[in-house]
ChimeraX commands (.cxc) that place a marker at each C-alpha (Angstrom):
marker #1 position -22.73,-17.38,3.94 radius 0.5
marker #1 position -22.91,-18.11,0.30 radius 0.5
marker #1 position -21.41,-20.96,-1.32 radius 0.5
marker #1 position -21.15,-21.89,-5.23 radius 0.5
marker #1 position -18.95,-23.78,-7.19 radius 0.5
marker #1 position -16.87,-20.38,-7.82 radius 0.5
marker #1 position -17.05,-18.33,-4.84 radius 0.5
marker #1 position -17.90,-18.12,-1.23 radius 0.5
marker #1 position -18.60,-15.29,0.11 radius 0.5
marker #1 position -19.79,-14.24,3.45 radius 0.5
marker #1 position -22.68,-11.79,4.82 radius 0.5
marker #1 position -21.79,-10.58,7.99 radius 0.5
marker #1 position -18.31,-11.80,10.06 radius 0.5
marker #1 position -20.56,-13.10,13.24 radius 0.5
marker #1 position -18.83,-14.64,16.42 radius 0.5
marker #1 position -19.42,-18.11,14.91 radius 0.5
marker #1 position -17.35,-17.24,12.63 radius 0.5
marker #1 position -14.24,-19.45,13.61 radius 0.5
marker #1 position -16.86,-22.65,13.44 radius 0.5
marker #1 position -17.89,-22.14,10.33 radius 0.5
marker #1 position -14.33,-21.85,8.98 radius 0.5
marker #1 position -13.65,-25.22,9.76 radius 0.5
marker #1 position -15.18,-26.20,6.42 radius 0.5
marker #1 position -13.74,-23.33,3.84 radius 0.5
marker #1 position -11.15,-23.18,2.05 radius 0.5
marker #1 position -11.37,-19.99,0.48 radius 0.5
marker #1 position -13.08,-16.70,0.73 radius 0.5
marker #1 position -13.89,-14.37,-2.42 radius 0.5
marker #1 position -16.15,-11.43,-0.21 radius 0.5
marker #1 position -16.96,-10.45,3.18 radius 0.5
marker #1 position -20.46,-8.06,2.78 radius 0.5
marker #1 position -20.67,-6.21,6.34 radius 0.5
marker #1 position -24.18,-5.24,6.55 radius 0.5
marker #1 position -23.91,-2.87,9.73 radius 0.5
marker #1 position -20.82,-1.89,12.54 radius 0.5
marker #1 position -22.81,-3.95,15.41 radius 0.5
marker #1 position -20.61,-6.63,16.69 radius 0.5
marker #1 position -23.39,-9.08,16.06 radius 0.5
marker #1 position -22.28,-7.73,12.41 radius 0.5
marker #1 position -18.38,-7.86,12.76 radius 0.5
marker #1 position -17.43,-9.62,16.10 radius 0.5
marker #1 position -15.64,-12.41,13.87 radius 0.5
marker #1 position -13.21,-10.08,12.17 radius 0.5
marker #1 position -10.41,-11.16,14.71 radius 0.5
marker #1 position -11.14,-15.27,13.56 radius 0.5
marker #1 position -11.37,-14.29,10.14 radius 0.5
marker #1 position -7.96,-12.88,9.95 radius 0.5
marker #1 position -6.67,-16.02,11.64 radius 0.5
marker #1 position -8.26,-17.98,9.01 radius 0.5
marker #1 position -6.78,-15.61,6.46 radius 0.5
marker #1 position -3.14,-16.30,7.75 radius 0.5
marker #1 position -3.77,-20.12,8.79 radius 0.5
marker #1 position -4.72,-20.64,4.72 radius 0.5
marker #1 position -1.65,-18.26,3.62 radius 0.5
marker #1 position -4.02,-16.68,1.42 radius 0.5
marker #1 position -2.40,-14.69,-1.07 radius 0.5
marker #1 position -4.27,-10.89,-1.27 radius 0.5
marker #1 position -6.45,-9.71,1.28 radius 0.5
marker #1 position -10.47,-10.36,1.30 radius 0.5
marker #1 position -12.68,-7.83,-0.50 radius 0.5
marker #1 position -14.89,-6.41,2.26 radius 0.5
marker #1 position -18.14,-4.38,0.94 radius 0.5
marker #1 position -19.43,-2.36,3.75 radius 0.5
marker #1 position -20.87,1.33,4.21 radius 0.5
marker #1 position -18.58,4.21,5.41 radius 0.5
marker #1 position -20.09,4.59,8.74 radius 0.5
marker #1 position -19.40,0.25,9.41 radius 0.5
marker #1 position -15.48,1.41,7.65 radius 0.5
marker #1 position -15.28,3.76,10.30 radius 0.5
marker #1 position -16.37,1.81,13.45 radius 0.5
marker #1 position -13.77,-1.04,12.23 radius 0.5
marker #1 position -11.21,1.27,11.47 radius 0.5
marker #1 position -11.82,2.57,15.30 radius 0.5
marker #1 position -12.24,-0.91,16.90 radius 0.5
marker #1 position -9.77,-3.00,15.42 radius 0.5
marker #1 position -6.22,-2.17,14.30 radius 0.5
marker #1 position -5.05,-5.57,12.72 radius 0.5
marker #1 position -7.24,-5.08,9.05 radius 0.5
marker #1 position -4.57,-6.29,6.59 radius 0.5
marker #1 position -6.46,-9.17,6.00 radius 0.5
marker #1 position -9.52,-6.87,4.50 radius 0.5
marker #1 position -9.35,-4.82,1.72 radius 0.5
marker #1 position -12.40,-2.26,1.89 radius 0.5
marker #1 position -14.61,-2.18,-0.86 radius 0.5
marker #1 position -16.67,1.19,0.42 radius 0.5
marker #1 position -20.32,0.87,-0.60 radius 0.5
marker #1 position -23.25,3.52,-0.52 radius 0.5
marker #1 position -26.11,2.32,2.15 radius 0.5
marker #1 position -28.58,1.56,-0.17 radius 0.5
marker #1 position -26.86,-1.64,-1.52 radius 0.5
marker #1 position -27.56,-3.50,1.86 radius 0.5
marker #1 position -31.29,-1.98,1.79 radius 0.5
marker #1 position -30.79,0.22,4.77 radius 0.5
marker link #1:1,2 radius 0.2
marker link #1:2,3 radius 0.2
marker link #1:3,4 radius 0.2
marker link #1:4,5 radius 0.2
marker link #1:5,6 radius 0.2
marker link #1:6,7 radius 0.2
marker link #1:7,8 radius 0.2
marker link #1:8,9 radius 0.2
marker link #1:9,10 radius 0.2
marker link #1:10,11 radius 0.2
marker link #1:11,12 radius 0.2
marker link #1:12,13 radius 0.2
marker link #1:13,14 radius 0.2
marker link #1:14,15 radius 0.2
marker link #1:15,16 radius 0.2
marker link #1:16,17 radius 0.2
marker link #1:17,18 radius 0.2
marker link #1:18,19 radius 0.2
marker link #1:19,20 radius 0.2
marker link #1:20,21 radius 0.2
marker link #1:21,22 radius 0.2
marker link #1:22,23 radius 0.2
marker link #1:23,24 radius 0.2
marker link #1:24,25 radius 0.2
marker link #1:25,26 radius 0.2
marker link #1:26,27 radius 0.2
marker link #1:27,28 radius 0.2
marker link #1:28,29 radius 0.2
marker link #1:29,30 radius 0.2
marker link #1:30,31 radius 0.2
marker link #1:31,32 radius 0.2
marker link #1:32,33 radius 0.2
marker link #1:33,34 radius 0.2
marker link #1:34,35 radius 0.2
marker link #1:35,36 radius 0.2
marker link #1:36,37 radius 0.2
marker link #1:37,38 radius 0.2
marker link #1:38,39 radius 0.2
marker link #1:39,40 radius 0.2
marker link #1:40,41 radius 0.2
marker link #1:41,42 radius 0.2
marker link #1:42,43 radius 0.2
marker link #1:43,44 radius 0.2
marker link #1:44,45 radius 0.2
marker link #1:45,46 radius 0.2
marker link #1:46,47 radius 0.2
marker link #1:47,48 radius 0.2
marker link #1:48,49 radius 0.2
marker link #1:49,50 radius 0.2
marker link #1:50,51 radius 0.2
marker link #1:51,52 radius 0.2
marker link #1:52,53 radius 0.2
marker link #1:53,54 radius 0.2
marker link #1:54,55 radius 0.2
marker link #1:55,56 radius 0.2
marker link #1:56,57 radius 0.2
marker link #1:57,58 radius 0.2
marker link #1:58,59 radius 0.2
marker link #1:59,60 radius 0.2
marker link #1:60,61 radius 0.2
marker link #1:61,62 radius 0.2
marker link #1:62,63 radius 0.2
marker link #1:63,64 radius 0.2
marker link #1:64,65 radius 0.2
marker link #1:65,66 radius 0.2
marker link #1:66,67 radius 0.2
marker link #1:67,68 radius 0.2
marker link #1:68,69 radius 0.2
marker link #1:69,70 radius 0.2
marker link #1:70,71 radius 0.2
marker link #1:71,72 radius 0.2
marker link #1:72,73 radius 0.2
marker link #1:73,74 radius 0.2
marker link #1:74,75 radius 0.2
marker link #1:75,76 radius 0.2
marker link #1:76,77 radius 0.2
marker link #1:77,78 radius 0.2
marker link #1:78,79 radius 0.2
marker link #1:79,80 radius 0.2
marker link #1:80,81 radius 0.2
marker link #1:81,82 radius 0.2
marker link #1:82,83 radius 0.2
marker link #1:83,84 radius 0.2
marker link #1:84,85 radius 0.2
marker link #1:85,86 radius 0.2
marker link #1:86,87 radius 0.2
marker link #1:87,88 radius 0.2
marker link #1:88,89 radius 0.2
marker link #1:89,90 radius 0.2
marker link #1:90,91 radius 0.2
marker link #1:91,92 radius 0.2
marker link #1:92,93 radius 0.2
view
């Protein structure tokens, strides 16, 4: 997680995530580095946290296709997210 005076934005959705929300109050970016849930597990929490704060447009999410996909597959509540497709090579993979 990265957090400036203008923006907080997060690198990877882990498990944890729902802890570490306790202390945000506002979420630019989500950067998904890969589809393992070690990776994305949190996406349920974050879109409680996205509805608890009443936030007003959904989160940018930059990820890869292939990580698009396996989300796409594994969970159907994604309103929260707005998918910012990436090519690979901007996460160094």
């Amino acid at each position: 997680m990265l957090i400036c005076d203008r923006a907080t934005v997060l690198i990877d959705v882990t498990r944890d995530f729902a802890a570490q929300a306790e202390r945000l109050t506002r979420i630019e970016a989500v950067a998904l580095t890969h589809a393992h849930r070690d990776a994305i597990g949190g996406l349920p929490a974050l879109r409680r946290w996205w509805l608890a704060n009443r936030a007003p447009e959904p989160i940018d999410v930059f990820l890869s296709e292939a990580t698009a996909r396996v989300i796409r597959t594994r969970y159907r509540r994604l309103e929260h997210c707005r998918p910012r497709v990436t090519p690979p090579e901007t996460f160094g993979t």
